[in-house]
LOSE-227493 format. One line per 8 residues: number of its first residue (from 1); their letters; for each residue x, y, z of N, C-alpha, C. Coordinates in steps of 0.1 Angstrom, whole numbers, m for minus. Each point is the difference from the previous one (the first is absolute). Example, Ala and Ser with C-alpha at 12.3 -4.5 7.8 and 13.67 -1.06 7.14 Angstrom:
<recs>
1) AS) 132,m57,78,m9,12,0,9,12,0; m4,11,m7,9,11,0,m8,11,8
</recs>
This chain:
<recs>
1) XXXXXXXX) m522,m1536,m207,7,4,m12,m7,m6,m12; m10,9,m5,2,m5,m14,0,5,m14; m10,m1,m12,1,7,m9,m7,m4,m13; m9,13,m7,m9,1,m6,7,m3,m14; m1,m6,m9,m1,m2,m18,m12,7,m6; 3,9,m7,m10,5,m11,3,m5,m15; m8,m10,m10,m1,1,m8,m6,3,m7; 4,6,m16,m3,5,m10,m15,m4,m5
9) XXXXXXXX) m9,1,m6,m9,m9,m6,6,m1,m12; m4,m20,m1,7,m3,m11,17,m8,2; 7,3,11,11,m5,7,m2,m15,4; 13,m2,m5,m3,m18,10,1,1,8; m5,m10,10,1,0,14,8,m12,3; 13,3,12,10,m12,3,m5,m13,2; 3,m9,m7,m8,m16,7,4,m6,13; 13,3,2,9,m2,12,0,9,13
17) XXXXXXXX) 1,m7,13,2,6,11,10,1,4; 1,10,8,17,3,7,m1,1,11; 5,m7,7,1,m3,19,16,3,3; m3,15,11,11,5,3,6,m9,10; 15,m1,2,11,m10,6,8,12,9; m5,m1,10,10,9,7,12,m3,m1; 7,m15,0,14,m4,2,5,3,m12; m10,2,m14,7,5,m10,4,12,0
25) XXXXXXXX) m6,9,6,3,20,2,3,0,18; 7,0,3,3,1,12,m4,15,5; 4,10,m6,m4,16,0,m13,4,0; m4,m6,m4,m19,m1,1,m5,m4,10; 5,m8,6,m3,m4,17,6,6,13; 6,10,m5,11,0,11,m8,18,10; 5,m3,15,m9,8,6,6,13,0; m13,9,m1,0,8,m6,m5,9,16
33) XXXXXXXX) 15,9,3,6,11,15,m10,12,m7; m4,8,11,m4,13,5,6,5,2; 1,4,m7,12,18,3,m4,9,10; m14,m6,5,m3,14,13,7,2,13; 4,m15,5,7,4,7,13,1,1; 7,5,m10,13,7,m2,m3,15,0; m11,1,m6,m4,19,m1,m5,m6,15; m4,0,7,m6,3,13,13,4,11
41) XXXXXXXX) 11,m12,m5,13,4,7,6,13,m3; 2,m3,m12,7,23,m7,m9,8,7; m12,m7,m4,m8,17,9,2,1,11; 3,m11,9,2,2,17,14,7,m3; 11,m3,m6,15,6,3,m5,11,m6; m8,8,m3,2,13,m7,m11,11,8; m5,m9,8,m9,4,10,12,1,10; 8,m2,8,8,m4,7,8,13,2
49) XXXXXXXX) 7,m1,m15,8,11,m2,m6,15,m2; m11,m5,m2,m5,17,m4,m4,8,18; 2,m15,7,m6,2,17,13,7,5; 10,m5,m6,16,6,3,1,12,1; m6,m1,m17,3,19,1,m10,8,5; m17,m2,3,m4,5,7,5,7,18; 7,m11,2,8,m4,14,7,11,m2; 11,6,m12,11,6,4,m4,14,0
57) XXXXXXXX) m12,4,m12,m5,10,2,m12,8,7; m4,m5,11,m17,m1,6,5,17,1; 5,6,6,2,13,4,m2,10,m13; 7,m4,m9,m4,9,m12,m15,m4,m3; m7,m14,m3,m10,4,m2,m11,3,7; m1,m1,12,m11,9,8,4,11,m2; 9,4,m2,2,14,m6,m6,8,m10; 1,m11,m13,m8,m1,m12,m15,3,0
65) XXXXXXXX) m4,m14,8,m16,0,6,m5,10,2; 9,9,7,m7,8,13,m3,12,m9; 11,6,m8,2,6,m11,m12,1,m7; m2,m11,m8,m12,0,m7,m15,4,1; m2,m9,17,m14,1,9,m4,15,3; m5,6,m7,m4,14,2,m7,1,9; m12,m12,2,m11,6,6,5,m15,16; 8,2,2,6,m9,13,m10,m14,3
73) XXXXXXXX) 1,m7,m10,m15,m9,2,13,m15,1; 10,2,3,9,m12,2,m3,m14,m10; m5,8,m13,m2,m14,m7,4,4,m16; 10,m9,m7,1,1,m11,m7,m4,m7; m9,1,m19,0,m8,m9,11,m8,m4; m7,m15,m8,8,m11,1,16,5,m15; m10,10,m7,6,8,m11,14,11,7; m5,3,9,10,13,8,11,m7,8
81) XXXXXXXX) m5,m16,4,10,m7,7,11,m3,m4; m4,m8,m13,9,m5,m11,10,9,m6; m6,17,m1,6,3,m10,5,7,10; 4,5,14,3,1,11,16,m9,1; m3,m13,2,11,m9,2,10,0,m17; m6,6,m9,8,0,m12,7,13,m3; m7,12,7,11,8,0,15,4,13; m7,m7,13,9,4,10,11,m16,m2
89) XXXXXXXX) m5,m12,m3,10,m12,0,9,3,m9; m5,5,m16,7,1,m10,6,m14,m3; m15,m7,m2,7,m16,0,m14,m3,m13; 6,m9,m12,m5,1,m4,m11,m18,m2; m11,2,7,m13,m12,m1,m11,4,m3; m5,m13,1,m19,6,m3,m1,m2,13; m5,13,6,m3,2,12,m16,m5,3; m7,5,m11,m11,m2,3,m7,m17,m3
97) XXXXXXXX) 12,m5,m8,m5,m14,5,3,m5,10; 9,5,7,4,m5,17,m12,7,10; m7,6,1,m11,0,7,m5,m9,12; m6,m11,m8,m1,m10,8,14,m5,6; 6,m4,m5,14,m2,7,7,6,13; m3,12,m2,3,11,13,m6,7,8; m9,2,m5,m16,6,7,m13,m15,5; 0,5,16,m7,m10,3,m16,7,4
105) XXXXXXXX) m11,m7,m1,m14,2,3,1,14,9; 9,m4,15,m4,11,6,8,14,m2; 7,m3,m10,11,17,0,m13,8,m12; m7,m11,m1,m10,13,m10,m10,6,4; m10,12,0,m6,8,3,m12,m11,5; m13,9,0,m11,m9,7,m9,m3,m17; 4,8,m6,m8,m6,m13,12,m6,m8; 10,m3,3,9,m7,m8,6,7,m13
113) XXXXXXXX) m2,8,m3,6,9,m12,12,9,2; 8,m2,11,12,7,5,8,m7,7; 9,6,4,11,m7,12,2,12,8; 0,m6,13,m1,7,15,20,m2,m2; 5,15,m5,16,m9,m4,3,4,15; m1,8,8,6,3,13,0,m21,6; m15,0,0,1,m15,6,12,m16,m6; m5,4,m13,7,m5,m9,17,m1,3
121) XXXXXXXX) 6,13,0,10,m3,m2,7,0,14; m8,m3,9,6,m4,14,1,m15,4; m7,m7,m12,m1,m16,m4,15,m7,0; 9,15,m7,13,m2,m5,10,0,7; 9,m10,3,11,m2,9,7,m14,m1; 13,2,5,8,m10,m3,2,m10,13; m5,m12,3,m4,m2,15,13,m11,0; 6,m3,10,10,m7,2,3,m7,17
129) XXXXXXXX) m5,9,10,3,m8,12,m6,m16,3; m15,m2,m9,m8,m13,0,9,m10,m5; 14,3,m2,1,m15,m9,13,5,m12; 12,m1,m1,4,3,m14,0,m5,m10; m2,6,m16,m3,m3,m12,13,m3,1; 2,m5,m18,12,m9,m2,10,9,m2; m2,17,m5,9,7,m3,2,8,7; m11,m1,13,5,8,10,11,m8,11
137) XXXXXXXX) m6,m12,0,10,m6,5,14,m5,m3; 3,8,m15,8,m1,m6,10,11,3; m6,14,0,10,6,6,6,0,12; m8,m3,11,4,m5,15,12,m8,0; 0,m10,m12,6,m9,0,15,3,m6; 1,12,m14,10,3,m1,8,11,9; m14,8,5,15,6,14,3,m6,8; m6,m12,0,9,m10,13,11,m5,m1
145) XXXXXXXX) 1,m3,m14,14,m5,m9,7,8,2; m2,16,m10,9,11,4,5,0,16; m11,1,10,8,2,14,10,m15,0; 0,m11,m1,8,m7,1,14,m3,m5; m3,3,m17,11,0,m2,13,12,0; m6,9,12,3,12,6,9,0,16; m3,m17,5,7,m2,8,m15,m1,15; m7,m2,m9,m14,5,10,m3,9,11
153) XXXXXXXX) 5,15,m1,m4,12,3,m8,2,m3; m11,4,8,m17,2,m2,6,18,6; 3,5,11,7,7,m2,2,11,m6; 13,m6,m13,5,7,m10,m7,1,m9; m10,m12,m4,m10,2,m11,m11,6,6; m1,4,9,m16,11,4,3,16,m3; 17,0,2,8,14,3,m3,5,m18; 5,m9,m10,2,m1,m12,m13,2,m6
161) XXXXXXXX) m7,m4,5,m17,5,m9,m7,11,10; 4,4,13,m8,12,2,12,11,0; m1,4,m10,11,11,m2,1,11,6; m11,6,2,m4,14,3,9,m3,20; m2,m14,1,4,4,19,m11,m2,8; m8,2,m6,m11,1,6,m3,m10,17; 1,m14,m4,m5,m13,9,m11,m1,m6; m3,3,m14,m12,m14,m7,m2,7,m14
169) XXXXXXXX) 0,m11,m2,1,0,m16,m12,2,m4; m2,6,m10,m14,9,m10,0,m9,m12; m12,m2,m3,m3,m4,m11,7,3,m18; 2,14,5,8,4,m14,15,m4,2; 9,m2,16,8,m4,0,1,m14,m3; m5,m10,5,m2,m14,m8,m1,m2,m12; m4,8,m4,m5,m6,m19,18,9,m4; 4,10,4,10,6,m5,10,m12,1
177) XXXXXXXX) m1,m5,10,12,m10,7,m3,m15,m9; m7,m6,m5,m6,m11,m2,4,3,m16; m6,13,m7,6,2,m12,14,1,m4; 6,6,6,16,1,m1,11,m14,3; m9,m4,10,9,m11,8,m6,m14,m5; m10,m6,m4,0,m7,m7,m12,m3,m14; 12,5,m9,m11,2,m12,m10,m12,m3; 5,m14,4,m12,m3,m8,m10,1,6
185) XXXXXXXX) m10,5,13,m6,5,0,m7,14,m4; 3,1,m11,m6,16,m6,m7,m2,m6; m8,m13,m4,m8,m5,m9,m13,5,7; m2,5,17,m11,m5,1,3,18,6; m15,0,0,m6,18,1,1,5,13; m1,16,4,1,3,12,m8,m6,8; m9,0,m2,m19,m5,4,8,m16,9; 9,m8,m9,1,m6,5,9,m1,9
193) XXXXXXXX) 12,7,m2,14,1,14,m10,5,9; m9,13,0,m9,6,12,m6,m14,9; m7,m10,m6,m9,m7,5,15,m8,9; 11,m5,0,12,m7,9,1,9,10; 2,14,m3,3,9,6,m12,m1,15; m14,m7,m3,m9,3,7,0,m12,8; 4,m7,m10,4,m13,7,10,m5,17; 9,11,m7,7,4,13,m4,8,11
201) XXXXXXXX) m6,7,m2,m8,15,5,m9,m9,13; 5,m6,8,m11,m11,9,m11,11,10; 10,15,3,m11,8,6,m8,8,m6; 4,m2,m12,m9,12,m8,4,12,m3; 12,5,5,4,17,1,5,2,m11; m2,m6,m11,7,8,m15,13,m5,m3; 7,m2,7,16,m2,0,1,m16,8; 17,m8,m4,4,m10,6,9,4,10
209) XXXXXXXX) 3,m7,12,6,4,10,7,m13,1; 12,4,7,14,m17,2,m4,m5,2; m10,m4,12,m11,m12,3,m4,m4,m11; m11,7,m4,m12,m8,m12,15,m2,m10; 4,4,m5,9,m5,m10,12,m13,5; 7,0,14,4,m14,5,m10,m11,1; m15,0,3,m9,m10,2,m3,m7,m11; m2,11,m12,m4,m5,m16,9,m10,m3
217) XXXXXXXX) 17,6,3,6,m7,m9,5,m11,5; 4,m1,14,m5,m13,7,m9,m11,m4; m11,9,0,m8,m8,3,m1,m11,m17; 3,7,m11,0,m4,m11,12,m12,1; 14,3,3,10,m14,1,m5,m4,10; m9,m4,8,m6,m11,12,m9,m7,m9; m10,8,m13,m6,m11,m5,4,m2,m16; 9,3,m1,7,m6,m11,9,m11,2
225) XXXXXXXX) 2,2,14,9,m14,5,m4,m10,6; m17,0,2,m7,m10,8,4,6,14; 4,5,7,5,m1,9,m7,15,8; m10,m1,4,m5,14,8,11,2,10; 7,m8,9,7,m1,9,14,8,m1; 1,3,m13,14,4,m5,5,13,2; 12,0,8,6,14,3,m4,15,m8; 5,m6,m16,0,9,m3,12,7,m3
233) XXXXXX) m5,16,m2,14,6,m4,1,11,14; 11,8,m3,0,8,14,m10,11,m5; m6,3,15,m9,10,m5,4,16,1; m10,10,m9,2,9,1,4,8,13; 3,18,m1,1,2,11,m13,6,5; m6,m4,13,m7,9,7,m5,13,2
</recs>
């Protein structure tokens, strides 16, 4: 830190020195934060969320894509991508500064000037059986309450969310059921009830069945209580 004096010709020049005192200006010493990595955090949550709504809409936009690609070469410009995700999201960002953010080395062509979106947007999904996030394991945790303080009928609460009769519950029946029945989960997007929904889904066949839905929620009060060992609630029917 320092600093140049120009004087005049003809000007006096100071006879005295000045020696700066930090403990006199305390503000002048004091350390001086980077704001980068606060922007590095916004950009990851806004990257995040824009992954959300990619999530909720992949179907309309390969739709979009496909639309576009006249000459069937499975590859977007980075201009057609952007402006792609800005008219089917109807969400309004700078798409094209998220690029790097969402688009990785290999979803782009061989000369790097496009996006392979078929590849691309197969990247996209809500993963949940490795492990639950905090708000996934958040809703687990509030239908477990609901079944409890229900008298713990697993049961009557499987009857109650698969409405149709069926013997397993659909994805759009859950989110129906989870929206209605307890609001303060509505904060969080289809994209996300789907990913619990899959959570459950232990064989894969699209839908939850008494079983996978008795084991989840079991299994959830066994480790919420320390206690793997723990009865539990009565289970569904067969």
């Amino acid at each position: 830190l320092g600093a140049v004096l120009i004087f005049l010709h003809g000007a006096d020049r100071p006879t005295d020195t000045y020696q700066w005192d930090p403990s006199a200006d305390a503000s002048m010493s004091r350390v001086v934060v980077s704001q980068r990595k606060g922007k590095d955090i916004r950009r990851q949550a806004v990257v995040r969320q824009a992954a959300e709504y990619i999530i909720e809409n992949k179907t309309a936009l390969l739709e979009y894509f496909k639309l576009g690609d006249k000459n069937h070469t499975g590859v977007v410009s980075f201009f057609g991508w952007a402006q792609g995700l800005a008219h089917v999201l109807q969400v309004r960002m700078a798409w094209n500064k998220l690029i790097s953010g969402l688009v990785m080395t290999e979803d782009m062509d061989t000369s790097c000037d496009g996006v392979r979106y078929q590849a691309w947007l197969g990247r996209f999904g809500v993963e949940l059986k490795g492990g639950c996030r905090e708000w996934q394991d958040e809703v687990v945790g509030k239908i477990t309450s609901a079944v409890l303080q229900n008298g713990g009928d697993l049961a009557k609460a499987f009857d109650s969310i698969d409405t149709d009769g069926s013997g397993g519950i659909s994805a759009e029946e859950f989110r129906v059921a989870v929206r209605k029945q307890l609001p303060s989960l509505t904060v969080l997007s289809d994209a996300q009830l789907e990913a619990v929904v899959h959570s459950f889904d232990v064989d894969g066949s699209g839908q939850v069945d008494t079983q996978e839905f008795s084991t989840l929620i079991n299994h959830h009060i066994a480790t919420s209580q320390g206690q793997h060992g723990a009865a539990g609630v009565g289970a569904a029917r067969d």
